[in-house]
ChimeraX commands (.cxc) that place a marker at each C-alpha (Angstrom):
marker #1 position 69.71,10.25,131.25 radius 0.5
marker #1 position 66.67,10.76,128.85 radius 0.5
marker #1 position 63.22,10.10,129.95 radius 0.5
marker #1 position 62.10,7.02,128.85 radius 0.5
marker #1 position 58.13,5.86,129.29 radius 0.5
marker #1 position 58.13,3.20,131.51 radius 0.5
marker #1 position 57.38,0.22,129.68 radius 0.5
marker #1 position 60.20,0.67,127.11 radius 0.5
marker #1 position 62.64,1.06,130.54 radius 0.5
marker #1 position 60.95,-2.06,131.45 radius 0.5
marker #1 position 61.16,-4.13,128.41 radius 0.5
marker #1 position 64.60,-2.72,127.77 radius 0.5
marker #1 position 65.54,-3.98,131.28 radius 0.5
marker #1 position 64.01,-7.58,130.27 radius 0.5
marker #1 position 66.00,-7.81,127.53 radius 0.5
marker #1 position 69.03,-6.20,129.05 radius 0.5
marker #1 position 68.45,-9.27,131.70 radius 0.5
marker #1 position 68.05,-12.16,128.80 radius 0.5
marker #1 position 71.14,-11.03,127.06 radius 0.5
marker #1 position 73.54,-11.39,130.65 radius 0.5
marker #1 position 71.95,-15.27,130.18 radius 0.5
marker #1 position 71.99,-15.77,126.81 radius 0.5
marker #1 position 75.96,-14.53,127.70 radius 0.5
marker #1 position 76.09,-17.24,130.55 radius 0.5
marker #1 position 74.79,-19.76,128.12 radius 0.5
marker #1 position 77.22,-19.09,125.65 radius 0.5
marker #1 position 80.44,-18.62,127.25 radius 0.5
marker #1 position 81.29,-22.36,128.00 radius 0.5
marker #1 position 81.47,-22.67,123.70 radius 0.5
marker #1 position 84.31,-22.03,121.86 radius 0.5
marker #1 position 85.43,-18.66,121.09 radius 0.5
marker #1 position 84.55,-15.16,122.27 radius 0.5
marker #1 position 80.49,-15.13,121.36 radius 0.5
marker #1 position 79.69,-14.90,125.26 radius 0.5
marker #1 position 81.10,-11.30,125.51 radius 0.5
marker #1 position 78.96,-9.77,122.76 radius 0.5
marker #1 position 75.78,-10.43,124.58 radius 0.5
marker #1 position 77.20,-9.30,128.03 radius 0.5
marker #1 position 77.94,-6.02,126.66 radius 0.5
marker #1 position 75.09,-5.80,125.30 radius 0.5
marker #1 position 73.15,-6.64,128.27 radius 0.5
marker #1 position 75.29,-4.31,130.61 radius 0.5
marker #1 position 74.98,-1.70,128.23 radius 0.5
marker #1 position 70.79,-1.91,128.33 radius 0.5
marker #1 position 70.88,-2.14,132.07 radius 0.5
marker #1 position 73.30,0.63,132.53 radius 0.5
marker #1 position 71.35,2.94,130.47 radius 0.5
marker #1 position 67.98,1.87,132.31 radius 0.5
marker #1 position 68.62,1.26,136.23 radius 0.5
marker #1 position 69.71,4.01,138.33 radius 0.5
marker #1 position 70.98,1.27,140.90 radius 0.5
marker #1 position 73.10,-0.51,138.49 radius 0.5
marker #1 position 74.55,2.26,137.87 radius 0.5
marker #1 position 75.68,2.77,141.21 radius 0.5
marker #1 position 76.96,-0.55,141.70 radius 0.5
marker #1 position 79.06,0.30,138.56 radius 0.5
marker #1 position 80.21,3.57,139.48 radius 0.5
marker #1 position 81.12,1.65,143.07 radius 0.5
marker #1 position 83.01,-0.93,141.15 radius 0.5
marker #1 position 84.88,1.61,138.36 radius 0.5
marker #1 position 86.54,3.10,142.14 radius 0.5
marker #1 position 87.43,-0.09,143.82 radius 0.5
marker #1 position 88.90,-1.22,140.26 radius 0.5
marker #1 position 89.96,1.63,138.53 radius 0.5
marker #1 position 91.87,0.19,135.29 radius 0.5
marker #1 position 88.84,-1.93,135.23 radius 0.5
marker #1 position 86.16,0.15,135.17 radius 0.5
marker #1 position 88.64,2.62,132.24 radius 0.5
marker #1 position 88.29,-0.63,129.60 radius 0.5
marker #1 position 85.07,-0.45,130.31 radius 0.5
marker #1 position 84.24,2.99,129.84 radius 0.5
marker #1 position 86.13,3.23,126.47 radius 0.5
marker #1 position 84.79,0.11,125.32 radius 0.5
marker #1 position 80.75,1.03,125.89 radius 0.5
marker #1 position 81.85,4.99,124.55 radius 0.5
marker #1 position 80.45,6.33,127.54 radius 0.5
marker #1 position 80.21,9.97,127.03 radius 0.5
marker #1 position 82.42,10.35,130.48 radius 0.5
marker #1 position 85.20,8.19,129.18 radius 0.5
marker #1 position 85.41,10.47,126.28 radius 0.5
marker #1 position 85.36,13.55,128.19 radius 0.5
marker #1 position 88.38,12.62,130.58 radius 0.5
marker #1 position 90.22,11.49,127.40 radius 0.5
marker #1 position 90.16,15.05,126.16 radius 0.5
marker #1 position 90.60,16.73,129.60 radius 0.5
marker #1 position 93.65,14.89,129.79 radius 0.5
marker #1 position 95.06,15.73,126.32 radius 0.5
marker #1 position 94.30,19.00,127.21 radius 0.5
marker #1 position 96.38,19.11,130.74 radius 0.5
marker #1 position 99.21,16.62,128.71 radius 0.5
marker #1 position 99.65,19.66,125.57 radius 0.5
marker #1 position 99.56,22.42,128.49 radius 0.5
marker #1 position 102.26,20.44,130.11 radius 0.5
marker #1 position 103.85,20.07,126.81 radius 0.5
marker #1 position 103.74,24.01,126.22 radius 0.5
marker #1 position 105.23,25.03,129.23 radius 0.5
marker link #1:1,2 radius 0.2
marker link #1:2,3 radius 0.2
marker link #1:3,4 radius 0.2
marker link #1:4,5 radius 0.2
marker link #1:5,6 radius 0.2
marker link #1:6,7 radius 0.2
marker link #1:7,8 radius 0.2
marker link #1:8,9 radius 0.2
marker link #1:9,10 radius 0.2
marker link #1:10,11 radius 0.2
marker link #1:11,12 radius 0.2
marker link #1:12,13 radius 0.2
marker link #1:13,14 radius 0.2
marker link #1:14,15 radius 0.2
marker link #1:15,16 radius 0.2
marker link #1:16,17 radius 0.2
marker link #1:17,18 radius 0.2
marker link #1:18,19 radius 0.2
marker link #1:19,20 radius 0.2
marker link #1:20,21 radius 0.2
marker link #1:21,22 radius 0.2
marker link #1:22,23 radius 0.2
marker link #1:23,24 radius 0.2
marker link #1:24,25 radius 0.2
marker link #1:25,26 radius 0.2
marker link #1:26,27 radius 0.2
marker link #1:27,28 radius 0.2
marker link #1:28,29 radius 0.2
marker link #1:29,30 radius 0.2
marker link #1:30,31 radius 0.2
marker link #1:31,32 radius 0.2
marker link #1:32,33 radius 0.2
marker link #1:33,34 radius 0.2
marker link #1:34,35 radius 0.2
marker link #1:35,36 radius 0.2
marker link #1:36,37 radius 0.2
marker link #1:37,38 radius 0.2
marker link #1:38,39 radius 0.2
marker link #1:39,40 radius 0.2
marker link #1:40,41 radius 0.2
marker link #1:41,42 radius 0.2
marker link #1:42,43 radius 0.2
marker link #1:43,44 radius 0.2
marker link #1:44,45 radius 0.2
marker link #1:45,46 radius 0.2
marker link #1:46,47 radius 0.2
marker link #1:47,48 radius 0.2
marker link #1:48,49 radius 0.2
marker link #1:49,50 radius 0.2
marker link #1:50,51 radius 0.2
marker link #1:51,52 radius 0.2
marker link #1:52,53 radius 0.2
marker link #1:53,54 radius 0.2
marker link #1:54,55 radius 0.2
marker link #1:55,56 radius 0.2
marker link #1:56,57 radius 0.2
marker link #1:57,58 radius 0.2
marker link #1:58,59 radius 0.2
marker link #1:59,60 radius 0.2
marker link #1:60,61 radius 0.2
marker link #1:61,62 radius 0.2
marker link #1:62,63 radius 0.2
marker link #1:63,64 radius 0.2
marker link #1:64,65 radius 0.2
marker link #1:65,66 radius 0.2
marker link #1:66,67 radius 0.2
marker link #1:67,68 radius 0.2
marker link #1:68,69 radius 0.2
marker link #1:69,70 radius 0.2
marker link #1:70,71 radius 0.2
marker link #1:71,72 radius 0.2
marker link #1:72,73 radius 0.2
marker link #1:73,74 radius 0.2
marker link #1:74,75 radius 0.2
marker link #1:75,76 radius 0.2
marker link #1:76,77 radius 0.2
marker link #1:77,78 radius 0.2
marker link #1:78,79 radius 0.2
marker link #1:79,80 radius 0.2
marker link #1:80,81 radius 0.2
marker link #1:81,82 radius 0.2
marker link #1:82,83 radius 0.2
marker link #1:83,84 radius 0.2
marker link #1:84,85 radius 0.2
marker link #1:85,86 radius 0.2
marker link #1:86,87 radius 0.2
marker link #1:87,88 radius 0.2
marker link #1:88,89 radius 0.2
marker link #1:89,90 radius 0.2
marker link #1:90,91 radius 0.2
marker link #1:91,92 radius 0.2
marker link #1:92,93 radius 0.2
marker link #1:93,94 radius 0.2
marker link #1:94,95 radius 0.2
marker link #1:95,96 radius 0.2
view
């Protein structure tokens, strides 16, 4: 994680916050607009709050298949690195 000054963790936060209702708002409508703003708004709070991110990681092991979509879907550095792990162990496999 990079170190942030305060108030931008803050305001990032805020907005991270706003977005997750902005997504409540709009979810009854029509359509898919509702899941734009919740990733946005988990991505801001992921990135800022140490404790969110332990509810996550807590969540990605209760629901594993879950918490992959996820990680592919925000292109969390992690998700990328165990893709290319397991290409790695799959060609080995392959090789042998």
């Amino acid at each position: 994680m990079t170190r942030r000054h305060p108030a931008m963790r803050m305001t990032q936060l805020a907005l991270g916050g706003l977005l997750l209702l902005l997504a409540a708002v709009i979810a009854p409508l029509p359509g898919p607009g509702g899941v734009f703003p919740f990733a946005g708004g988990m991505l801001l709070i992921l990135r800022n709050s140490a404790r969110a991110r332990g509810w996550f990681a807590r969540a990605k092991r209760r629901w594993p298949r879950i918490g992959h979509a996820v990680d592919v879907a925000m292109r969390r550095r992690s998700a990328l690195r165990r893709q290319a792990l397991r290409r790695r162990a799959r060609d080995r496999a392959a090789v042998r």
